[in-house]
VOVO-780732 format. One line per field, with one value per residue (C-alpha): residue in one letter; chain; x, y, z. Coordinates in Angstrom, 1 decimal. Layout:
% VOVO-780732
residu = [a  ...]
chaine = [A  ...]
east = [X  ...]
north = [Y  ...]
up = [Z  ...]
END
This chain:
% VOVO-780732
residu = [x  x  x  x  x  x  x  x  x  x  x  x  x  x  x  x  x  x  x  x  x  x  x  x  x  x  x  x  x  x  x  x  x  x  x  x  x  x  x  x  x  x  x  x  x  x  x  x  x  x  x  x  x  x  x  x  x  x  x  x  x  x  x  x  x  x  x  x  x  x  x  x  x  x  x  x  x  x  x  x  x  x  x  x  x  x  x  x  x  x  x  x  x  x  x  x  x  x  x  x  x  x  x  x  x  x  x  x  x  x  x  x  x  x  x  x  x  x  x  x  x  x  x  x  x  x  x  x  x  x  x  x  x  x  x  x  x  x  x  x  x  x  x  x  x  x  x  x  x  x  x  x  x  x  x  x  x  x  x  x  x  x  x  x  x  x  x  x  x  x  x  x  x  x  x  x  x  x  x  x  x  x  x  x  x  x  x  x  x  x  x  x  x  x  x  x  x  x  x  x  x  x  x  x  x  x  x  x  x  x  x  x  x  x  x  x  x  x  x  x  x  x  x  x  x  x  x  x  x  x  x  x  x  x  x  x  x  x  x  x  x  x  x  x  x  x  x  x  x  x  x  x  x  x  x  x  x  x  x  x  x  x  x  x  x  x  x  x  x  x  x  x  x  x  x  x  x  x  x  x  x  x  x  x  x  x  x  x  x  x  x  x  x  x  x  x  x  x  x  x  x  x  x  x  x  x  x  x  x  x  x  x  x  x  x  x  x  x  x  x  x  x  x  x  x  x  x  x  x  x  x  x  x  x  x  x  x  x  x  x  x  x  x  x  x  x  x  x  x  x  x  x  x  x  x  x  x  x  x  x  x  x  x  x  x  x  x  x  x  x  x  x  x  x  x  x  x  x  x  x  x  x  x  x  x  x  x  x  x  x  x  x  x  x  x  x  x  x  x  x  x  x  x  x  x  x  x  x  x  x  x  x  x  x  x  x  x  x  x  x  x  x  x  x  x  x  x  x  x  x  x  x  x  x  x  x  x  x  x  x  x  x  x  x  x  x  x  x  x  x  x  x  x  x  x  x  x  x  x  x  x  x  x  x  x  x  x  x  x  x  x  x  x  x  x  x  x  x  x  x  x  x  x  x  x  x  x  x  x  x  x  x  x  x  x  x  x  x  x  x  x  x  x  x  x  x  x  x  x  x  x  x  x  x  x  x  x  x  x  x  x  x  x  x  x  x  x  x  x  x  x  x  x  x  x  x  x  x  x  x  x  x  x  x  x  x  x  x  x  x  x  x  x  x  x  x  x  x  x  x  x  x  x  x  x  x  x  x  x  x  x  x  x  x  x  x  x  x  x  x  x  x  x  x  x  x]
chaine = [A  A  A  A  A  A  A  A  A  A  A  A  A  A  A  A  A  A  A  A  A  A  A  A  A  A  A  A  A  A  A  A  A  A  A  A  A  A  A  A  A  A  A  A  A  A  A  A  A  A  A  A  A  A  A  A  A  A  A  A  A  A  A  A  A  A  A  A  A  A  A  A  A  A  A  A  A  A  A  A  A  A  A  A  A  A  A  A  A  A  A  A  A  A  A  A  A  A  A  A  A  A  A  A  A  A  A  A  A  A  A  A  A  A  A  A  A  A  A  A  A  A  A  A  A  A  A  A  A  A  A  A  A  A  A  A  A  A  A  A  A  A  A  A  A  A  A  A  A  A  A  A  A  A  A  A  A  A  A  A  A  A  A  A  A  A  A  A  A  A  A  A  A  A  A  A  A  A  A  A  A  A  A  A  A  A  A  A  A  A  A  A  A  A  A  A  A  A  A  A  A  A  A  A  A  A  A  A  A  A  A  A  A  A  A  A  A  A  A  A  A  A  A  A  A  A  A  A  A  A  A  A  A  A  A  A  A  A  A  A  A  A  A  A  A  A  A  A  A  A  A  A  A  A  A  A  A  A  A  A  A  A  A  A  A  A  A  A  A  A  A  A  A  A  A  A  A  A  A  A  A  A  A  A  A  A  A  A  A  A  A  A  A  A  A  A  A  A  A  A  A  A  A  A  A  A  A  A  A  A  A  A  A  A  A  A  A  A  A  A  A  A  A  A  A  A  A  A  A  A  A  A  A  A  A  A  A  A  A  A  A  A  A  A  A  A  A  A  A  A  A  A  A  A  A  A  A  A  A  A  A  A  A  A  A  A  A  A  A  A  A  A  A  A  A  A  A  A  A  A  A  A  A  A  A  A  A  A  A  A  A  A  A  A  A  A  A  A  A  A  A  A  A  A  A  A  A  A  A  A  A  A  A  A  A  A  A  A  A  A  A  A  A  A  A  A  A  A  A  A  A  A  A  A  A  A  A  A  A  A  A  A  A  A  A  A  A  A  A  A  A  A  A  A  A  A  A  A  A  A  A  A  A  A  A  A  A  A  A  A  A  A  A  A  A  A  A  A  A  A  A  A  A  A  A  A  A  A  A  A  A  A  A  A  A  A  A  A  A  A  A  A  A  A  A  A  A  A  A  A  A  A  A  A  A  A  A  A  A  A  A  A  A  A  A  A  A  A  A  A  A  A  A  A  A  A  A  A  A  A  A  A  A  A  A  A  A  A  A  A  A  A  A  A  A  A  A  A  A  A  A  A  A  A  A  A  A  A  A  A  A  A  A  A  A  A  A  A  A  A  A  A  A  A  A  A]
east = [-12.2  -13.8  -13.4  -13.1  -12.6  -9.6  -8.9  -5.1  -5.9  -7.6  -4.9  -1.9  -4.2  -4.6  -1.2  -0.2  -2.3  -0.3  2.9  0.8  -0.9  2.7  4.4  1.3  1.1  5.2  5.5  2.1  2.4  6.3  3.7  1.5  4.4  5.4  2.2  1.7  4.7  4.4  1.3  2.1  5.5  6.1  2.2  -0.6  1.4  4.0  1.0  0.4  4.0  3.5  0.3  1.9  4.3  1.9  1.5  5.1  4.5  1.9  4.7  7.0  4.3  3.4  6.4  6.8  3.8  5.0  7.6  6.5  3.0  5.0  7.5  5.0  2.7  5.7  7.6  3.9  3.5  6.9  6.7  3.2  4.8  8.1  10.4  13.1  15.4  12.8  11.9  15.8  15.4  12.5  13.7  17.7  16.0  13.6  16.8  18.5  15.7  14.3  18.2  18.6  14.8  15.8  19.3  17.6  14.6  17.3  19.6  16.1  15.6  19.1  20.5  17.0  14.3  12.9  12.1  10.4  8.9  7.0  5.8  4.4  2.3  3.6  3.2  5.3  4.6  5.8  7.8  10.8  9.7  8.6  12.1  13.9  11.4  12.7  15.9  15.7  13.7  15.5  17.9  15.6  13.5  16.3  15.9  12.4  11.9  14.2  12.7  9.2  10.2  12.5  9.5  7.4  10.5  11.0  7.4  8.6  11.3  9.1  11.0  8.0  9.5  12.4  9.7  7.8  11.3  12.9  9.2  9.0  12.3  11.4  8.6  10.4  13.3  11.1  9.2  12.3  14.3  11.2  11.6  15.0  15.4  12.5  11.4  14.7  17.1  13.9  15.4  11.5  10.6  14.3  13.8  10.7  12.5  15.7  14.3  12.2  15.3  17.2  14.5  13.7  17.9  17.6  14.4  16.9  19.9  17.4  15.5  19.0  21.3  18.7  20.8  24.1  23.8  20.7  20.4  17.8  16.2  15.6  19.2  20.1  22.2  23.4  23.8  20.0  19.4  16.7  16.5  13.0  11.6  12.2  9.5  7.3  7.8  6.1  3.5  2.6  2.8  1.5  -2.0  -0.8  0.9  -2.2  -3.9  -1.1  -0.6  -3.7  -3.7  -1.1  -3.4  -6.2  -4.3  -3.3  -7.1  -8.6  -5.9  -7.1  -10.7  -10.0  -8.5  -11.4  -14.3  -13.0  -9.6  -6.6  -8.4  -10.2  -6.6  -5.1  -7.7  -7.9  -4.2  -4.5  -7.1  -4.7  -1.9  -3.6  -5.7  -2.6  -3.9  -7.7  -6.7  -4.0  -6.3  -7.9  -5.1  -3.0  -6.2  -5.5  -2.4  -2.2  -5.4  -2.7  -0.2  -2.2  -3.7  -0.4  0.5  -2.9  -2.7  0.5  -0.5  -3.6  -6.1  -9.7  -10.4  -7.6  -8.8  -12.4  -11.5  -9.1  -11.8  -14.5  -12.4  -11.4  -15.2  -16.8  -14.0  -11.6  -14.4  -16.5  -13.4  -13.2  -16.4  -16.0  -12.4  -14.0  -16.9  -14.7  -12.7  -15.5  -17.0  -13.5  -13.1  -13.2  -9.8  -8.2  -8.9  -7.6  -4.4  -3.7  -6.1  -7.1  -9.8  -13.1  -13.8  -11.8  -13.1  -10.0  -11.1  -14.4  -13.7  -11.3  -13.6  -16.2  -13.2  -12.0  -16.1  -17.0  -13.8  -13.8  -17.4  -15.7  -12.8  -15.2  -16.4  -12.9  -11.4  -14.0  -12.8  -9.2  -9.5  -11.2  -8.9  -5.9  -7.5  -8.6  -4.8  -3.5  -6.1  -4.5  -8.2  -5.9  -8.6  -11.0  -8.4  -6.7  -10.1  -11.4  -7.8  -9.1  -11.9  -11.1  -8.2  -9.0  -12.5  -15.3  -13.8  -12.7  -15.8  -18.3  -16.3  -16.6  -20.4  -20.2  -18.1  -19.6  -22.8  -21.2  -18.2  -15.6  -18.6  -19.1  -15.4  -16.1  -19.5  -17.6  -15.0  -18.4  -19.9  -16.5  -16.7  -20.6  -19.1  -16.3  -17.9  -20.7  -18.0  -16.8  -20.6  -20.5  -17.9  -19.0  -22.0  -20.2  -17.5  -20.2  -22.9  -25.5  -26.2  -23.4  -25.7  -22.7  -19.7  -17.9  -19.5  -17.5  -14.1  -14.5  -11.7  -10.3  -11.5  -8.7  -8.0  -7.6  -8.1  -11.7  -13.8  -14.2  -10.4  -9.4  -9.8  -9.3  -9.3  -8.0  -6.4  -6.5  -5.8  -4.5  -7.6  -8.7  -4.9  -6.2  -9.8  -8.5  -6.0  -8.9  -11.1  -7.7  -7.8  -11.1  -10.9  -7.9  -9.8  -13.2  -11.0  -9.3  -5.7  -4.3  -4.9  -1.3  -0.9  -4.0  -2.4  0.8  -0.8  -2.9  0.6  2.4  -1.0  -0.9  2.8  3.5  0.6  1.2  4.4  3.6  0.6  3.3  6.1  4.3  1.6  2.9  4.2  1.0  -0.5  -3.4  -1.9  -3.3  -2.5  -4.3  -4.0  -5.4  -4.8  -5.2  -5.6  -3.6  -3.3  -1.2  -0.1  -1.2  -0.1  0.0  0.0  0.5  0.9  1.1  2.0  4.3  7.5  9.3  11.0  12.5  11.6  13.3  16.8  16.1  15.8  18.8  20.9  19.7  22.6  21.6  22.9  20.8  17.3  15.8  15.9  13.7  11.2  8.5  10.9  12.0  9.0  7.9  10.9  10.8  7.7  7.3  8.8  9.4  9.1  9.5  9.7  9.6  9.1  6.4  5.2  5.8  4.3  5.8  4.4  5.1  4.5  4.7  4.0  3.0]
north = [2.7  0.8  -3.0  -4.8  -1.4  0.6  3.9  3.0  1.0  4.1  5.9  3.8  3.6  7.1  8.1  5.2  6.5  9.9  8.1  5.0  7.9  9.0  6.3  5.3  8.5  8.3  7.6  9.2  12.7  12.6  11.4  14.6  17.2  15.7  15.5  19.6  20.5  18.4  19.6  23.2  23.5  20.2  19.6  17.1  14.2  14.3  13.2  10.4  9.1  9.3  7.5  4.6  4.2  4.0  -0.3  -0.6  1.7  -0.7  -3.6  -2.1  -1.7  -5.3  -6.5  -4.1  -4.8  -8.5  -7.9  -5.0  -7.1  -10.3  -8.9  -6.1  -9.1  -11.5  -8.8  -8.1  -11.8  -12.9  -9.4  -10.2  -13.9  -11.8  -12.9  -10.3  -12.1  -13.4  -10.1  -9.3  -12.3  -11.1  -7.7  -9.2  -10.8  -8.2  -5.9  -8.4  -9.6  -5.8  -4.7  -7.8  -7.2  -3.3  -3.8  -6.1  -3.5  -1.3  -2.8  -3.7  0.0  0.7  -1.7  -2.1  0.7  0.4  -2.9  -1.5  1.0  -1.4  -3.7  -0.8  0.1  2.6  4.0  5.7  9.3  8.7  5.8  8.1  10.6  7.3  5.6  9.1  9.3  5.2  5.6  8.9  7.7  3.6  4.6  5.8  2.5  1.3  4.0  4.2  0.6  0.4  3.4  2.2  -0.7  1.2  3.1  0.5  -0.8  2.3  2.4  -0.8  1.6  4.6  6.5  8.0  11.8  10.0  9.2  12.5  14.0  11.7  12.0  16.0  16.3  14.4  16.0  19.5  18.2  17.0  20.1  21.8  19.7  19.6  23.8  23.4  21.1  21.4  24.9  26.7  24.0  22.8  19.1  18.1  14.6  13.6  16.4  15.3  11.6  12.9  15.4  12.2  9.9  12.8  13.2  9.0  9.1  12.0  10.2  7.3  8.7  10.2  7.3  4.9  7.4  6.1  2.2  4.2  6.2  4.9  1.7  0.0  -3.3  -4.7  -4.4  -6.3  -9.4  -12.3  -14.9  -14.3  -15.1  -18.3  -19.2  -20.4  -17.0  -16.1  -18.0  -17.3  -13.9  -14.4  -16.7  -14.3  -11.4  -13.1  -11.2  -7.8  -9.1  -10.3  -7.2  -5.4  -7.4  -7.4  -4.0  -3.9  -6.1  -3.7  -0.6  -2.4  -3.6  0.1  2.2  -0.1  0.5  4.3  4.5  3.1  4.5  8.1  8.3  10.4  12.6  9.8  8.5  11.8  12.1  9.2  9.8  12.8  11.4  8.4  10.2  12.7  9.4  8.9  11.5  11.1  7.1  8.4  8.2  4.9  2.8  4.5  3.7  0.0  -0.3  0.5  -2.3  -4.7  -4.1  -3.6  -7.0  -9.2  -7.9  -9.1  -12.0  -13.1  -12.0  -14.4  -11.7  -11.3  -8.6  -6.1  -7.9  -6.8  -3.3  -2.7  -3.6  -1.6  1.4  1.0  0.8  4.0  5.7  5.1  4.4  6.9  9.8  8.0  8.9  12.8  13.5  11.6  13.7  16.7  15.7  15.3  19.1  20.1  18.6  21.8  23.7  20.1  19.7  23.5  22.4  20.4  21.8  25.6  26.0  24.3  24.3  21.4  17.9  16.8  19.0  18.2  14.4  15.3  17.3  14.5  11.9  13.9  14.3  10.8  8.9  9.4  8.2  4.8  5.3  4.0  0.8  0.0  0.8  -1.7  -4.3  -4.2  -4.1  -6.6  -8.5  -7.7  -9.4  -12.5  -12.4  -12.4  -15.1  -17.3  -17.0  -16.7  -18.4  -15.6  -13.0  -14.1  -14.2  -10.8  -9.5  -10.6  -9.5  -6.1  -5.7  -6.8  -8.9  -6.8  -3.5  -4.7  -6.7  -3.2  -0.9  -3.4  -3.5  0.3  2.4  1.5  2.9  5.7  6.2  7.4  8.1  3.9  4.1  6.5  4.5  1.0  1.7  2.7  0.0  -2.6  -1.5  -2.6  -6.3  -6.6  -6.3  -8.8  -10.6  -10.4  -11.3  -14.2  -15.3  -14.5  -16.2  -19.1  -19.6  -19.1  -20.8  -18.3  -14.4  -12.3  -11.3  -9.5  -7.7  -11.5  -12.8  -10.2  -11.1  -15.0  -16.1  -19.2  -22.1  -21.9  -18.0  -16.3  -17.6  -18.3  -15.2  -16.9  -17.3  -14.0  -10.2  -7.4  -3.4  -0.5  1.7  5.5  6.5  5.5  4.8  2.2  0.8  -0.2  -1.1  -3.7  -5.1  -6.5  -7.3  -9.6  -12.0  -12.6  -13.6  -15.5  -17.4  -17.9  -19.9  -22.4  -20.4  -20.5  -17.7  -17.9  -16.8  -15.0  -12.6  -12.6  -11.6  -9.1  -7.7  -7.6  -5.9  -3.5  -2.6  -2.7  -0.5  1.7  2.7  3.1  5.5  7.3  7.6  7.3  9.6  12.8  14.5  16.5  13.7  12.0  8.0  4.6  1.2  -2.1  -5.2  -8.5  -11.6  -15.0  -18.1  -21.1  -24.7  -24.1  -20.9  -16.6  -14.4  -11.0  -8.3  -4.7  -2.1  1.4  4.7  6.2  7.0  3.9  2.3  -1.3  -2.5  -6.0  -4.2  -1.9  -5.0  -6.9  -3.7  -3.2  -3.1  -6.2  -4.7  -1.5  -3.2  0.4  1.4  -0.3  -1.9  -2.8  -4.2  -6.5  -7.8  -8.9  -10.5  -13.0  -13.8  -14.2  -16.7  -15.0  -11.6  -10.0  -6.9  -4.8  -1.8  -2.6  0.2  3.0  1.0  -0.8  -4.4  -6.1  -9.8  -11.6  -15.0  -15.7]
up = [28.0  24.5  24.2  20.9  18.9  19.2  18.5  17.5  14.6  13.5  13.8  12.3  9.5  8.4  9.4  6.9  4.0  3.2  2.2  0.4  -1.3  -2.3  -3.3  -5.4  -7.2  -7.5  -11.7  -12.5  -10.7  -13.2  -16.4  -15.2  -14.7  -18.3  -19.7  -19.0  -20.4  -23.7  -24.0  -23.7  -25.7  -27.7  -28.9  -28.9  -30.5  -27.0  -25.6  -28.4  -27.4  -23.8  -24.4  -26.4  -23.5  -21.3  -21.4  -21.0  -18.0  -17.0  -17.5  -15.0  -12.7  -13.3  -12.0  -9.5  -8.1  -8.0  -5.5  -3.7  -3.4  -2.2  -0.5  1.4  2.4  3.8  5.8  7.6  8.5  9.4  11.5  13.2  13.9  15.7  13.3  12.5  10.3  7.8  7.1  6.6  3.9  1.8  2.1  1.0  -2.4  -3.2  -4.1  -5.6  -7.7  -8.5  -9.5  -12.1  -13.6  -13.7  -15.5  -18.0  -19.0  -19.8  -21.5  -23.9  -24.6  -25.2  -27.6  -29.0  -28.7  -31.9  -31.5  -28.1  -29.9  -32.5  -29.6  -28.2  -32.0  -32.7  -36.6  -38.8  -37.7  -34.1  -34.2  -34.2  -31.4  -28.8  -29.9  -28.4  -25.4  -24.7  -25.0  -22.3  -20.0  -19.6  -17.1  -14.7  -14.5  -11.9  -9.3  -9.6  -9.0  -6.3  -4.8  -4.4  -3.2  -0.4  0.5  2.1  3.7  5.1  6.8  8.5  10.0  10.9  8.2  6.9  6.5  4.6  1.9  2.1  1.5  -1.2  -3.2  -2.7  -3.8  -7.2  -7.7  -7.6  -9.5  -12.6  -12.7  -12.6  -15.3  -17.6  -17.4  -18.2  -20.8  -22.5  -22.3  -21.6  -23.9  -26.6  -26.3  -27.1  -26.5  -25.2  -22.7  -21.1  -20.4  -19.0  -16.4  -15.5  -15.5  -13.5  -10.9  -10.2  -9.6  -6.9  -5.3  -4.8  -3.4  -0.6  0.0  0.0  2.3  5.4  4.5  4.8  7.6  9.9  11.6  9.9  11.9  8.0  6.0  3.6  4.6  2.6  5.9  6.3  3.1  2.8  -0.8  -0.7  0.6  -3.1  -4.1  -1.3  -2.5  -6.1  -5.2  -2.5  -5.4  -8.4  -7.7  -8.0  -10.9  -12.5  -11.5  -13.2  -16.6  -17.2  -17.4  -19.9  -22.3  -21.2  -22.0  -26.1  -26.2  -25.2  -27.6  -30.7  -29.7  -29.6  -32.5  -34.6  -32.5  -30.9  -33.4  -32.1  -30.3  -28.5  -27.5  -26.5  -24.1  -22.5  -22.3  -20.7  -18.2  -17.3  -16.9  -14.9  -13.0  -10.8  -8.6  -7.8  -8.0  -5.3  -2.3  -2.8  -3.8  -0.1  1.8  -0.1  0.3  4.0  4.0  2.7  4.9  8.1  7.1  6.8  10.6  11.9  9.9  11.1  14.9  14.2  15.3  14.5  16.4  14.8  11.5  11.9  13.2  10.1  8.2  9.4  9.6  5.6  5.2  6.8  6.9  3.9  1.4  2.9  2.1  -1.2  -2.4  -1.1  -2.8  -6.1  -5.9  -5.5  -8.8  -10.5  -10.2  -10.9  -14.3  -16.2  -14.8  -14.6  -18.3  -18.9  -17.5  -20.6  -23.2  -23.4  -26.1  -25.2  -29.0  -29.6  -29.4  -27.7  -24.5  -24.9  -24.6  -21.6  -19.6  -19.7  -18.9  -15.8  -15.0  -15.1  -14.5  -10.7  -10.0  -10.9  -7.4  -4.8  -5.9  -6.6  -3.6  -2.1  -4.0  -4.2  -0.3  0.2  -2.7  -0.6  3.0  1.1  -0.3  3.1  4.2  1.8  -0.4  -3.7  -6.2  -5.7  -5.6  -8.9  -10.5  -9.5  -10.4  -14.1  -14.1  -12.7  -14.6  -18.4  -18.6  -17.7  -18.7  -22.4  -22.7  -21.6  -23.7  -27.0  -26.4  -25.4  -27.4  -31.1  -30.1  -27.9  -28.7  -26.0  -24.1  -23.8  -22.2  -19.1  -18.9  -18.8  -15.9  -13.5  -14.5  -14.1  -10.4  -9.8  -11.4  -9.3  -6.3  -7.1  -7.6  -3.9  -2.8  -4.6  -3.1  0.6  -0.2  -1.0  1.6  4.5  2.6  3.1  2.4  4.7  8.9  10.2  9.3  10.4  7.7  5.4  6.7  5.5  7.9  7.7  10.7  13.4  12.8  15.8  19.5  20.3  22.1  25.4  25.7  24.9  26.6  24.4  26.1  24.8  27.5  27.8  31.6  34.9  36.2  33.0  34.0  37.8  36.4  34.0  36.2  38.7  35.6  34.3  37.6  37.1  33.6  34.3  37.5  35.2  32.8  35.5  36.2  39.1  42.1  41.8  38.0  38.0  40.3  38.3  35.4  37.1  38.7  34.9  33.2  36.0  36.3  32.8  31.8  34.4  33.3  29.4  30.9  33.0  31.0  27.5  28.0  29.3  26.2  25.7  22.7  22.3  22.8  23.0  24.6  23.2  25.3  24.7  27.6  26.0  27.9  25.8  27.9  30.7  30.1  29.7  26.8  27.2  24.5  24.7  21.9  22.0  19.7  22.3  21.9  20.9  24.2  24.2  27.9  27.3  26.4  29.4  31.3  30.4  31.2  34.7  37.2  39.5  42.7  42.3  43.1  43.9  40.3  37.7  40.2  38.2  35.1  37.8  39.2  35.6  34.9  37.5  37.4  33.5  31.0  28.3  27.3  22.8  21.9  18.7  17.1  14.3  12.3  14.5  17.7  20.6  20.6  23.9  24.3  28.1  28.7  32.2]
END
C-alpha cells in the first residue's frame, strides 16, 4: 500500500503518451515522407517549396491548436466536475467550428493560390512550383483538421487503437502514394501534395467510422448545444494559439534571416531539420500533451494530490526520457542527414548534420516549460501563460538568432533555440517567485495553486489499493478518520462498510485477469456529509447501472451493491480515460 502517490497516475500517463506522440507527429512525419521523396527525385528546390509552406503549415496549426487546446482543456474539466453533456457541447462546436475554418482555407487556395503563394514570399523561380504544391495539398486540410481533433476525443472514449490504426494507415498510404505518383507517374511537386491529400482523407474515414458504428459517450448533438461554450472554448485556447502564431511570424522572421546570413542552402536545411523536427519534438510535446489533459481532469476533480503526482511524474520521468531520446537523436545526426542529403561535400549537408546534432539538445528545457505552461493554463494563471507563449514562440528566439547569426551564421540559429529554452524557463521561476512571494521549498511551491484548490489535508484520506488485505486494512483506518473529524459512529461505520464492500469487489472481480491494476481512493469530510472516490484501470464496469437493474425480489444476488445503496445518497459513475471513477456520498 503507498499513500499520497499512486502508481495509476503513472500509468494513465504513459499509456497516454504513445497516441499524443502520434497525433503530434501526424502532419510532420507526411512533410518527412515528402520531404525524402522530393529530395531524392524532384531536387533541392521541392524542399525550398515545402519550406515556404511551412508558415502556412504553422497557420493551420495555429488554429488547430486553438480548438483542440480549448476544447481538450474543457472536455477534462466538465469531465472531472461529472458533467456528460457539457462535454457533448464543446465537442458539438468544435466540429462545427473546425468544418467552417477548414472549408474556408480551401476555398483560399483554390480560387486564389497565387495570391497564397505571394503571402507566403515566394520569388519568381518557385512561385509556380509552391502555387501547384497549394492547390494539391488544400483539400486535405479538412480531414486533417478534423482528424486531430477526433483523436483526443477518441482518448476520452478509450479508442486509442482506433488512432494507432487511422495514423498507421496514413502513414503507409503517403508513403505509398508519394511512390506512385511521384516516382512511378513523375507528377513532381503536384504529386507530393496529392498523396498527402489522399492519405489525411483515409486517416479520416478510420478515425470517423468509430461515430457511425460505436456508441460514443461524447457525439455530437445539437439539443446539447450551449452557445456560450463556444467562447469558453477560444478563451480557454487562445494560448496554444499564441504559441502557435507566433510561430508563423517566427518561421517569416527566421527564412529572411537565412536568406541573408546562410542563403539557400541555409534555408534548405533548416527546412530539412523542421520537417524532420516533428519526430524528436514527438516525444515531448505527447508527454505535454497528456500533462494538459491529465491536468484539466484533476483540475475539475479539484485535487491536489493527483495534481502534484502528475506533476512529479512529468518531471523525473517524462523529462528525464526527454533528455535520453534527445541525446539519442543527437549522436544519430549523420544517417538522419543521409536520409535527405548523400554527399557530405556539400554545404547543405554540412549545415544539416550540425542542425540534426544540435537541434535536440534544445527538447528538454522545452518540454519543462510548455508543461508547466499547460498546468498554469488549467489553473486559470493565463497572464503568465500568454507571456511565456511569446516569448517561447517569437521573442527570445528571433531576438538570439538576430544577435547570433551575423557573427555565426546558421550556426547562431542552432545556438539560439538552446539558449530560448534556458529563457523560458527563468521565465516560469520568476513567476513562482512571485505568486508565492518567496524562492520555491517544495515541489507545492512549483504547482502555484490557486487558495481554495482542493480540500484541506486534514479533511481528506488518500490510499492507493493493491490487495485484499490493503482493502480490510483501510476499511478500519476509514472509521477512525471519519470518528477523528466528528462523524457519527453511525456513518463512520457506513463508510467503513461502502470502502470495504466496494473495494472488495473491484479487488475480486477487477483483479483476477492476470494484470498489474490499481485502485485510488480518497474519503473527504465536507459539513455534514462523506465523499467517497474510487478509481481504478480494470475492466470498465458501471456498478450504478448494475444497480438499477437488480431484480428486487432476488436479494441473494448482488449483496454488497445493495447494502451501499441504501445506505448512501447518491452514487456517479463514469468511464474517464480508460478508468472507472466511482463517487458515493455517505
Amino acid at each position: 500500500m503507498k499513500n499520497n502517490e499512486s502508481k495509476l497516475i503513472s500509468r494513465i500517463f504513459f499509456r497516454m503518451v504513445p497516441i499524443q506522440i502520434l497525433l503530434v507527429v501526424i502532419g510532420g512525419i507526411n512533410t518527412v515522407i515528402d520531404s525524402a521523396f522530393a529530395s531524392n527525385l524532384i531536387g533541392p528546390a521541392a524542399l525550398a517549396v515545402t519550406g515556404l509552406f511551412l508558415p502556412a503549415i504553422k497557420m493551420l496549426d495555429t488554429i488547430n491548436s486553438l480548438m483542440f487546446g480549448g476544447s481538450q482543456l474543457l472536455c477534462g474539466k466538465y469531465i472531472g466536475a461529472k458533467s456528460v453533456d457539457r462535454s457533448k457541447s464543446i465537442f458539438t462546436l468544435d466540429m462545427l467550428s473546425i468544418l467552417s475554418i477548414s472549408m474556408v482555407f480551401i476555398a483560399a487556395c483554390e480560387i486564389c493560390p497565387g495570391v497564397v503563394a505571394d503571402v507566403l514570399g515566394a520569388n519568381k523561380d518557385l512561385r509556380a512550383d509552391l502555387i501547384i504544391y497549394i492547390r494539391a495539398i488544400a483539400p486535405g486540410i479538412l480531414p486533417l483538421l478534423v482528424s486531430s481533433q477526433l483523436t483526443a476525443f477518441l482518448q476520452l472514449e478509450h479508442q486509442q487503437k482506433r488512432g494507432y490504426v487511422g495514423i498507421v494507415s496514413m502513414f503507409l498510404s503517403n508513403a505509398l502514394f508519394n511512390w506512385l505518383f511521384v516516382g512511378v507517374l513523375d507528377w513532381g511537386i503536384f504529386g507530393l501534395g496529392i498523396a498527402t491529400t489522399v492519405s489525411d482523407w483515409i486517416f479520416f474515414l478510420v478515425l470517423a467510422s468509430y461515430y457511425v458504428v460505436g456508441k460514443p459517450t461524447i457525439a455530437f448533438s445539437m439539443k446539447n448545444v450551449i452557445k456560450s461554450d463556444l467562447g469558453d472554448i477560444f478563451r480557454s485556447g487562445i494560448p496554444y494559439a499564441i504559441g502557435n502564431l507566433c510561430q508563423v511570424f517566427r518561421a517569416f522572421a527566421l527564412n529572411s534571416l537565412l536568406l541573408k546570413y546562410a542563403g539557400s542552402d541555409g534555408l534548405s536545411a533548416y527546412s530539412t531539420v523542421m520537417s524532420f523536427g516533428c519526430i524528436y519534438w514527438a516525444l515531448p510535446a505527447g508527454i505535454t500533451s497528456a500533462v494538459m489533459l491529465l491536468a484539466s481532469v484533476y483540475s475539475g476533480e479539484q485535487d491536489k494530490t493527483s495534481m502534484n503526482t502528475l506533476m512529479k511524474v512529468f518531471l523525473k520521468k517524462g523529462v528525464g526520457l526527454v533528455c535520453l531520446i534527445s541525446l539519442l537523436f543527437s549522436v544519430s545526426a549523420w544517417p538522419i542527414t543521409n536520409i535527405f542529403y548523400q554527399d557530405p561535400s556539400l554545404t547543405v549537408f554540412k549545415m544539416t548534420f550540425l542542425g540534426f546534432t544540435l537541434f535536440p539538445l534544445s527538447s528538454p528545457l522545452s518540454a519543462v516549460t510548455i508543461g508547466f505552461n499547460y498546468l498554469y493554463h488549467t489553473l486559470k494563471h493565463e497572464k503568465v501563460v500568454n507571456i511565456n507563449m511569446v516569448v517561447d514562440g517569437i521573442a527570445a528566439i528571433t531576438l538570439l538568432a538576430f544577435i547570433l547569426m551575423p557573427i555565426f551564421g546558421i550556426n547562431g540559429l542552432w545556438a539560439a533555440q538552446i539558449l530560448n529554452g534556458v529563457v523560458t524557463v527563468s521565465v516560469l521561476l520568476v513567476f513562482v517567485i512571485w505568486y508565492n512571494h518567496r524562492f520555491p521549498r517544495s515541489f507545492d511551491d512549483l504547482l502555484c495553486l490557486p487558495e481554495g484548490f482542493d480540500i484541506s489535508d486534514d479533511r481528506r484520506m488518500d490510499v492507493s489499493i493493491r490487495s485484499m488485505d490493503d482493502v480490510i486494512n483501510i476499511s478500519e483506518k476509514v472509521k477512525g478518520f471519519c470518528v477523528d473529524l466528528n462523524v457519527s459512529e453511525r456513518y463512520a461505520y457506513f463508510t467503513s462498510l461502502c470502502v470495504e464492500e466496494m473495494a472488495g469487489n473491484i479487488v475480486k472481480h477487477g483483479f483476477n485477469d492476470g494484470k498489474k491494476h490499481n485502485l485510488d481512493l480518497r474519503i473527504s469530510v465536507l459539513d455534514d456529509e462523506v465523499r467517497i472516490s474510487f478509481k481504478d484501470d480494470c475492466k470498465l464496469f458501471n456498478p450504478k447501472e448494475a444497480q438499477e437493474i437488480m431484480d428486487p425480489e432476488d436479494i441473494t444476488h448482488n449483496i454488497g451493491l445493495r447494502i451501499i445503496g441504501k445506505i448512501s445518497k447518491s452514487m456517479s459513475y463514469q468511464s474517464t480515460l480508460g478508468l472507472n471513477v466511482l463517487s458515493i456520498v455517505i
